[in-house]
N, C-alpha and C positions, 0 to 999 in steps of 0.2 A: 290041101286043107279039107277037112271032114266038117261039111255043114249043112243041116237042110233049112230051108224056108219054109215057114207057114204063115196060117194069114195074116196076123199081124207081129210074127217075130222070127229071128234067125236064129237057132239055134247051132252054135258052135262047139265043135268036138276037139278032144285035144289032140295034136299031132307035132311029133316029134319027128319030122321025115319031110320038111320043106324041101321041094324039087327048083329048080334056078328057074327060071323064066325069063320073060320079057314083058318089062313092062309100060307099054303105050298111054302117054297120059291124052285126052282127048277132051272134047267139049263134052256136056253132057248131051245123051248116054253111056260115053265113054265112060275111063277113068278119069277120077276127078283129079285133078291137080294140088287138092290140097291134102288127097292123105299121101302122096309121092311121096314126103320123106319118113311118112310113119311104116309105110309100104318097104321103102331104102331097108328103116332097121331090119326089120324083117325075112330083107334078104340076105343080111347078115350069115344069116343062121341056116336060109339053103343049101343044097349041096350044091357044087359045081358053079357057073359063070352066069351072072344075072345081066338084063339092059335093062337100064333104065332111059326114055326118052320121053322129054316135058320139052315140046315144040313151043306153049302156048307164052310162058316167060322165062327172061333171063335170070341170072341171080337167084336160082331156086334149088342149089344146091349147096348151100352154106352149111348144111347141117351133115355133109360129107365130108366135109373140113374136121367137122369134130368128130365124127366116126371112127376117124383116122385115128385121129389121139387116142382113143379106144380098141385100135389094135386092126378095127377093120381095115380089108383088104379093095382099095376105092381106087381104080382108076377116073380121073373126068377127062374122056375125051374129048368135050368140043362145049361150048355155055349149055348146051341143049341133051346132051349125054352124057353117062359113067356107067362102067363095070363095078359089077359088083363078085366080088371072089369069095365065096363061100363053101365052107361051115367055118365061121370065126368066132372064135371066144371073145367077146368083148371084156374089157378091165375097167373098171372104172376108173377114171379121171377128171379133172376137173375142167369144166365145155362154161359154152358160154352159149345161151339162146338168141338168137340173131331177129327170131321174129317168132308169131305165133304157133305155127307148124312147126318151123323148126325145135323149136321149145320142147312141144307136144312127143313130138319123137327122140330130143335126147331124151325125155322123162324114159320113154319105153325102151330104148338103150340101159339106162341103170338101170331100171327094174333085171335086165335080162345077164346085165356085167356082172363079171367077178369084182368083188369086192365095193368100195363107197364109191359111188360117182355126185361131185358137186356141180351143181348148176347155177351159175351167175347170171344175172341181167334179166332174174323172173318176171319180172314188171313186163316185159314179151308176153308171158306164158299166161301171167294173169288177167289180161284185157280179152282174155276171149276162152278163161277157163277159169273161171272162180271158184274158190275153194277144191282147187281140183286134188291136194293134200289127202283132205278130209275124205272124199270120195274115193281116192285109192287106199286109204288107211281101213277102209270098210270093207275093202274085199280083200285085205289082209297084207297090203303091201307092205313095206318097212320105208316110211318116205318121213321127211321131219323139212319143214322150212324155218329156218333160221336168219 
């Protein structure tokens, strides 16, 4: 990923050439725990064999359930691990938001799938993202809640 820091902003480059990683969720300074599954989709889209590892809780991989439905390539090996197998095409389908993050990241899932992805059980997504519709309608996304 191509991005530099200044003093008070990141400036993000576009790149089409995600490399696989590993990625360590930790306290902070670490990685934080709650962008792991916007981080997941992400990996999607890497070339080659991604980890993912969130020591810190269980249950924090609900949104690789839906992945799956979307055609990604998600091993979970253990509460605390999954592979991630990438460059995958995602498709849209129809998911369901299990919690906030999770929510947050199918959004950026459809955003990146072929064809319409619907998301059920927004009322997740909304307690910690208002109007967030409107705000991706603005940077030109195709998003409608119905």
């Amino acid at each position: 990923v191509n991005f530099e820091v200044r003093d008070q902003e990141i400036l993000v480059k576009p790149s089409k050439n995600f490399q696989a990683t590993k990625i360590q969720v930790l306290p902070y300074p670490g990685f934080p725990t709650d962008l792991q599954p916007q981080a997941s989709v992400i990996l999607t889209q890497a070339q080659g064999k991604s980890i993912i590892h969130d020591p810190l809780y269980e249950n924090r991989f609900q949104h690789l359930h839906e992945l799956r439905k979307m055609g990604a390539d998600i091993e979970i090996t253990d509460p605390h691990r999954a592979l991630v197998f990438g460059r995958t095409e995602l498709i849209g389908s129809k998911l369901n938001a299990s919690d906030i993050r999770s929510g947050a990241a199918l959004i950026l899932a459809g955003l990146i799938a072929k064809n319409q992805t619907q998301i059920e059980n927004i009322s997740q997504i909304e307690r910690g993202h208002e109007k967030i519709e409107e705000k991706l309608k603005s940077l030109g996304a195709q998003i409608e809640k119905v």
